[in-house]
C-alpha positions in Angstrom: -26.2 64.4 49.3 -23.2 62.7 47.7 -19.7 63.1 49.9 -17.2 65.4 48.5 -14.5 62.6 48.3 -16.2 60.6 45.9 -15.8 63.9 43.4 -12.1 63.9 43.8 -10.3 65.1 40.6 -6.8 64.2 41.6 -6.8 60.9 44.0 -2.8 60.9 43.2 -1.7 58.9 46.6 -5.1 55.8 47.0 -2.2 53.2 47.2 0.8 52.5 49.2 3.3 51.4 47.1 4.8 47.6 48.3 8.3 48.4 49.5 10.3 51.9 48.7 13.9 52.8 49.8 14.1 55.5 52.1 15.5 57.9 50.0 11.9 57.0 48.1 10.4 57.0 51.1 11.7 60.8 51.9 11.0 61.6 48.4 7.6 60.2 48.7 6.5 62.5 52.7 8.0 65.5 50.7 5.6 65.1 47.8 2.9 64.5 49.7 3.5 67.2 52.3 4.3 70.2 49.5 1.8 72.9 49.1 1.8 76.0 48.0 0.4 79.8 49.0 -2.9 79.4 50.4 -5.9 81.5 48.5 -5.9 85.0 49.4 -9.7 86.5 48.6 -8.2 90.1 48.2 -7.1 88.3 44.5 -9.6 86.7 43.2 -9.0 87.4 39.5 -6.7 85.0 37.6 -3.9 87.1 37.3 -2.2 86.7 40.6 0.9 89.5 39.9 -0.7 91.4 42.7 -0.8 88.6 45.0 3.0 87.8 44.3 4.0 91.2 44.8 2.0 91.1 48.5 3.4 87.6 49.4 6.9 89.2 48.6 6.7 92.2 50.4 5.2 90.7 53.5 8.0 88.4 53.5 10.3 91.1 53.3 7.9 93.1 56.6 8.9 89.9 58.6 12.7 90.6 57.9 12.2 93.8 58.8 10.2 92.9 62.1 12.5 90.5 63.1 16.0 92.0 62.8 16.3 89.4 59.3 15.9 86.1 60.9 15.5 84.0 58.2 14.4 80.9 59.8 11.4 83.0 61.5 10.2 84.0 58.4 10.7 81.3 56.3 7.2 79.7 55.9 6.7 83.6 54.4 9.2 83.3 52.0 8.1 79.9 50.7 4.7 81.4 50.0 6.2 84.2 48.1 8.0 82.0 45.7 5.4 79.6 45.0 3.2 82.3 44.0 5.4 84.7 42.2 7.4 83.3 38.9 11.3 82.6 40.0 12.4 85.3 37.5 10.2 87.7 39.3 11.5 86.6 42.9 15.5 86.3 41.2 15.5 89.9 40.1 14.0 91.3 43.2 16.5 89.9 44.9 19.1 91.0 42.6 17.4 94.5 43.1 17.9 94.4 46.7 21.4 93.6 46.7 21.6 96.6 44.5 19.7 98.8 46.9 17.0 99.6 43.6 14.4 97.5 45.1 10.7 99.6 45.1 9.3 98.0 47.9 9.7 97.4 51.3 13.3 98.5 52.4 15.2 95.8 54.8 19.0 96.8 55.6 20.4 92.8 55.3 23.9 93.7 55.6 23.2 95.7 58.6 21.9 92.8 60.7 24.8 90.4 59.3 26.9 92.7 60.8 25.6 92.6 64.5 25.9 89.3 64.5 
C-alpha cells in the first residue's frame, strides 16, 4: 500500500529557505502554526452556517462559565471566527453590545465591573 505522504496535495513548506530575518522568521512559525476549526461531524453538509452559529455560541457558554475571562476562552473564540464569515461574527458582536443578540446571553459589562 502506497504511504499517505506521497499523495500530498499541498506540500507548501518541503524546503527551508537559506537565510530569513526574524521578522521572516516569525512570519514564517505563524504560517506554519495557523489552523483553523477542527471538523465537527454533527455538520457534515457543505454549508457550515450551523456550525458557525455553534462555534459562536459555545464561545460565548465559556464567557458565561468563566465569569468573561477572555484569555480562558480564547482558543474558543478563534474557532468561532475562522469558521463563521467576519461580517457574521462583526454584527453579533455589534448585537451584543446592543443587548439584541438571540443567543446565548453573557452580561460583559457586569464582570468588567467587578474587576
Amino acid at each position: 500500500m502506497p504511504d499517505l505522504k506521497d499523495y500530498k496535495l499541498a506540500k507548501i513548506f518541503t524546503v527551508e529557505p537559506d537565510e530569513l530575518s526574524e521578522e521572516q522568521e516569525t512570519m514564517l512559525s505563524a504560517v506554519k502554526e495557523a489552523r483553523t476549526t477542527p471538523r465537527d461531524p454533527r455538520f457534515r453538509a457543505h454549508n457550515q452556517a450551523g456550525h458557525c452559529w455553534n462555534r459562536y455560541n459555545e464561545w460565548l457558554v465559556c464567557l458565561k462559565q468563566t465569569s468573561s475571562d477572555e484569555d480562558a476562552c480564547k482558543p474558543l473564540r478563534y474557532m468561532a471566527i475562522n469558521v463563521c464569515p467576519g461580517i457574521w461574527t462583526e454584527k453579533w458582536d455589534e448585537e451584543r453590545e446592543e443587548g439584541l443578540f438571540p443567543g446565548i446571553k453573557v452580561d460583559m459589562k457586569k464582570s468588567q465591573e467587578d474587576e
